[in-house]
N, C-alpha and C positions, 0 to 999 in steps of 0.2 A: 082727719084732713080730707078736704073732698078734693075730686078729680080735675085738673083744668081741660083736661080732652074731653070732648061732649061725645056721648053714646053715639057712634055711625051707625046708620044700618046696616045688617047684614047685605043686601042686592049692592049699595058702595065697595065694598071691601072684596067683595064677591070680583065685581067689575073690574075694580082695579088690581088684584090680581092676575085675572086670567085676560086681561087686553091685548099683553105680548103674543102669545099663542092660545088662543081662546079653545074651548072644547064646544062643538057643532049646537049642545045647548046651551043658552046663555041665555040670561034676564034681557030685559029691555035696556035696563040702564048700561047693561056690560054691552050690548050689542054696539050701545049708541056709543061707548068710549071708544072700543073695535074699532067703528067706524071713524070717528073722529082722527084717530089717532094714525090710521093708517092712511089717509084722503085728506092729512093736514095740506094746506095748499104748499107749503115750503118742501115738502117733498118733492123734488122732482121726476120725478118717472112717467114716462110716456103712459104704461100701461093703466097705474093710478090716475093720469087724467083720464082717461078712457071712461073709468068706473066714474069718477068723479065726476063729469060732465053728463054722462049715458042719461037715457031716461028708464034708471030701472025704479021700481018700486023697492021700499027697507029693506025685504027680507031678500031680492036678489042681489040688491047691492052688497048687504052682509057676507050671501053666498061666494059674490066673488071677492072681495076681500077675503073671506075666509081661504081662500082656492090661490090667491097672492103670497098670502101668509104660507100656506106649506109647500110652496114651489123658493120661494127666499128659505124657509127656513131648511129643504131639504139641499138645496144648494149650501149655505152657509155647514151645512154637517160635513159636508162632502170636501169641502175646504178646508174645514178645521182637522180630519181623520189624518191621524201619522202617514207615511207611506210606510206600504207595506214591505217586510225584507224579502230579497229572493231566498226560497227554501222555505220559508217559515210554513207552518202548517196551516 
């Protein structure tokens, strides 16, 4: 019985994967979800428009997306961490 999923490529799967939190190297295709995905215009956030509109070239726009992404996501840690009990070690 043959497959109805057609073979993705690896750089797809790759991409989509790591677009939440992407690691500093990424393919082109992953870059461009990155991007996509965090510069979607329904976003509203000041500082995403900023990127979004800016006149940077791929690779700094990436940069600071990428530099967005771990300032939310170290906020979001810091939200989500129990408090801590008095006494505890």
């Amino acid at each position: 019985m043959g497959t109805i999923i057609p073979k993705i490529p690896r750089s797809i799967l790759s991409a989509v994967r790591w677009h939440t939190i992407p690691p500093a190297r990424l393919g082109v295709i992953g870059r461009c979800l990155v991007m996509a995905d965090a510069l979607e215009p329904s976003r509203n956030d000041p500082i995403r428009d900023i990127i979004r509109r800016g006149k940077y070239d791929p690779s700094q726009r990436y940069q600071l997306v990428l530099e967005q992404k771990k300032v939310r996501h170290q906020k979001h840690k810091a939200k989500c961490r129990p408090p801590i009990a008095e006494g505890s070690p």
